[in-house]
Legacy VTK file of the C-alpha trace (Angstrom):
# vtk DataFile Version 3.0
C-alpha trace
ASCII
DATASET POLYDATA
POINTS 195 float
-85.228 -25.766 -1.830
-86.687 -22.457 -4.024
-87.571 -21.173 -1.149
-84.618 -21.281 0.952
-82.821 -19.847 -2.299
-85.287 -17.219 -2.681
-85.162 -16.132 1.365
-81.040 -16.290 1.077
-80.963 -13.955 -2.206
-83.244 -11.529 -0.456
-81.669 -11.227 2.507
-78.197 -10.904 0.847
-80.446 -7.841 -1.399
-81.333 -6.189 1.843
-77.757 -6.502 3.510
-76.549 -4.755 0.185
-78.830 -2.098 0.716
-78.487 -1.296 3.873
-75.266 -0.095 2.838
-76.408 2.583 0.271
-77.424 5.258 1.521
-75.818 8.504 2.924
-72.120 8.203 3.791
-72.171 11.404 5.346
-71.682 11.383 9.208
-74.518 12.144 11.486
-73.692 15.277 13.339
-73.839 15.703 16.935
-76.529 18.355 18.118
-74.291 19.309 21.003
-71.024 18.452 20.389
-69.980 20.935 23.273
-71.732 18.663 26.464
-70.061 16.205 28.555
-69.590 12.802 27.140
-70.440 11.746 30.309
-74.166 13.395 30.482
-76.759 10.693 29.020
-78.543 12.038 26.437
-82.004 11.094 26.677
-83.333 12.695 24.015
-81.403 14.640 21.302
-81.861 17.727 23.180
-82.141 17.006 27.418
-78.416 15.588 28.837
-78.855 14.215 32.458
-75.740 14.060 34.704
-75.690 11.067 36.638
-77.720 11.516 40.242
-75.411 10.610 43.092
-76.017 7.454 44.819
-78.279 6.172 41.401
-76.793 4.245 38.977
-77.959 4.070 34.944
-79.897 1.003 34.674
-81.658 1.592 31.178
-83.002 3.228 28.620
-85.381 3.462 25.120
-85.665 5.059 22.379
-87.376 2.911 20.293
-90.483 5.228 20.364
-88.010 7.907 18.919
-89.884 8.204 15.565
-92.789 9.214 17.750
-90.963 11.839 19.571
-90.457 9.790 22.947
-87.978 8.789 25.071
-87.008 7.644 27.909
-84.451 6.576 30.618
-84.060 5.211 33.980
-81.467 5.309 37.228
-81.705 2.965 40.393
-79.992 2.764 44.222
-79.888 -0.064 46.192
-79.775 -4.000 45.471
-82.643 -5.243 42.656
-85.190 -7.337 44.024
-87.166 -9.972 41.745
-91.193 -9.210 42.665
-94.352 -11.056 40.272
-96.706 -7.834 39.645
-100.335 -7.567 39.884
-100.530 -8.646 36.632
-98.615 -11.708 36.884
-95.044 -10.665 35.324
-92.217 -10.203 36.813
-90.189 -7.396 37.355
-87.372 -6.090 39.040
-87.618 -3.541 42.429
-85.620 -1.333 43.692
-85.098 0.876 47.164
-85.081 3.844 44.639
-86.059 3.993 41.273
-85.889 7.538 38.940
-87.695 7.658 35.506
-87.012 10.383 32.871
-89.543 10.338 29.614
-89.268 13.313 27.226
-91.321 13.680 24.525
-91.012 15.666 21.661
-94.533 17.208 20.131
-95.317 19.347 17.711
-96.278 22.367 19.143
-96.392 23.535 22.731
-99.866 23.017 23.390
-99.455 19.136 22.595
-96.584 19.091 25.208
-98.811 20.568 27.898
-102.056 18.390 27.073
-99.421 15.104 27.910
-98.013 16.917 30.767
-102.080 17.043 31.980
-102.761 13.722 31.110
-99.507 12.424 32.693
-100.393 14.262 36.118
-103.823 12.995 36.162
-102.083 9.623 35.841
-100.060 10.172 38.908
-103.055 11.432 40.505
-105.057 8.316 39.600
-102.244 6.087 41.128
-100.635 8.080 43.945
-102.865 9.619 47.153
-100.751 12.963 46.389
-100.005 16.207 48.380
-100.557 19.507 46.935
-98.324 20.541 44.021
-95.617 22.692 44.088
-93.150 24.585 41.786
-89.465 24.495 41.492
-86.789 25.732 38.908
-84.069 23.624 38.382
-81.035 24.204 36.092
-83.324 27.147 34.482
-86.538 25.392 33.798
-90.082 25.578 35.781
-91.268 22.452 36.923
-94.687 21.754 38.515
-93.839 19.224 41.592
-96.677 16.739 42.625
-95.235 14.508 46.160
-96.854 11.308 45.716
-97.686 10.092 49.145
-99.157 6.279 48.943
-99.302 4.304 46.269
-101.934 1.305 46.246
-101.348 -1.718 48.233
-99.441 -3.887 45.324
-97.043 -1.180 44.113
-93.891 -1.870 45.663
-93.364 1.777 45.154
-95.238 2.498 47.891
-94.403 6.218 47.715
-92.199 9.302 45.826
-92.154 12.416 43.676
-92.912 13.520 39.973
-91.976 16.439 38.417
-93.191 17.899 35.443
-92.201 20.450 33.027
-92.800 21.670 29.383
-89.945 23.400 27.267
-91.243 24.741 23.979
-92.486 21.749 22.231
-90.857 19.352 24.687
-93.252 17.525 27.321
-91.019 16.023 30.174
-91.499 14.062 33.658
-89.861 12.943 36.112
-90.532 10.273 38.562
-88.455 9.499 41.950
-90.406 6.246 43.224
-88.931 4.762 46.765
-89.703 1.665 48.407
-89.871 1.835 52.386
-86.528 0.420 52.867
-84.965 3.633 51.084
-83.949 6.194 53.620
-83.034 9.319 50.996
-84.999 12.766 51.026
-87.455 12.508 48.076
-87.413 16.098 47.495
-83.878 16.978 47.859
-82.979 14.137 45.945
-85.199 15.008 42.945
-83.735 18.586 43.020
-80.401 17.871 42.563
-81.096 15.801 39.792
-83.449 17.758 37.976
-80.087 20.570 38.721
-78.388 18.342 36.339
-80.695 18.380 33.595
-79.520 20.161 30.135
-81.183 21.304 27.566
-80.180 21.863 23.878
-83.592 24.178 22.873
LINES 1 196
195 0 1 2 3 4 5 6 7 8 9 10 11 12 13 14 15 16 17 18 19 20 21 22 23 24 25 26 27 28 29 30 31 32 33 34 35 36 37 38 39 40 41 42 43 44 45 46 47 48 49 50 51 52 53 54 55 56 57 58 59 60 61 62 63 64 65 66 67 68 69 70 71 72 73 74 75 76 77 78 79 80 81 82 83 84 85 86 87 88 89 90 91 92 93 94 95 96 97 98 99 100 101 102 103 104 105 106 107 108 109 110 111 112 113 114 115 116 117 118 119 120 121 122 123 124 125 126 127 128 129 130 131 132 133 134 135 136 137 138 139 140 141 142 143 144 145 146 147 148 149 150 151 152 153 154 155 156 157 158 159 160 161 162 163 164 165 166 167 168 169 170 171 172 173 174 175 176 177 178 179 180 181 182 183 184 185 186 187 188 189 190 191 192 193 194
């Protein structure tokens, strides 16, 4: 019976001071952009692609700098992976992660490593370059994917802004029909950026 007493008392302490603190409001970076951009990081807004809807998104890595966010078209499909979870598929899946470093050359060493990721998983086409909404991105088609992704194919873009590492994925089943490239265009033409 101490303990229960002791767990209840310090759990009523912590709910007390959670309220202490600052009472001062946190202010909004950008309190001029659309409430109806997502913000997936402090500092990069996405308009919503058409035909995609916002399916989710995490930020619990945000001490760390990273973030991340993703938009789907077509119906869900329940699939058991490779690894023996399950998981949810899509015709058309889009992934966003930013992450925030601390200088520019960290943000480009991820943007490697992330590539050679791709690379690793993807039979790819030889990269490309596109600027989008006023930002360079290197563009890296991703033409097979192995036999037990149901991703089977898709685009990644990948850019760095100052200290700000960012990547883009467009993965498509077979069943989707949309232009991978087009597609990833217009929404990286939505993309805005605070820095």
């Amino acid at each position: 019976m101490k303990r229960i007493t002791f767990y209840i008392m310090l759990l009523a302490a912590l709910l007390l001071l959670t309220g202490c603190g600052s009472t001062e409001p946190v202010q909004d970076p950008h309190p001029d952009w659309d409430e109806a951009w997502f913000r997936v990081s402090p500092d990069v807004g996405v308009e919503a692609p058409a035909g995609f809807a916002f399916n989710e998104s995490n930020d619990v890595m945000s001490p760390d700098g990273l973030y991340y966010a993703t938009w789907t078209a077509g119906e869900g499909r329940d699939i058991t992976n490779a690894q023996g979870r399950e998981a949810v598929v899509y015709d058309a899946q889009i992934y966003v992660l930013v992450k925030v470093c601390d200088d520019k050359a960290e943000a480009e060493a991820d943007v490697s490593e992330w590539m050679a990721r791709e690379k690793s998983s993807y039979e790819t086409a030889p990269e490309t370059e596109l600027t989008a909404a006023g930002q360079a991105f290197r563009v890296l088609p991703l033409i097979k994917g192995s036999e037990d992704n149901p991703y089977g194919r898709g685009v990644a873009a990948f850019a760095v802004r100052e200290n700000t590492a960012i990547t883009v994925e467009l993965l498509c089943a077979d069943a989707w029909t949309g232009d991978l490239e087009s597609t990833l265009g217009a929404f990286l033409n939505g993309f805005h950026y605070g820095n």
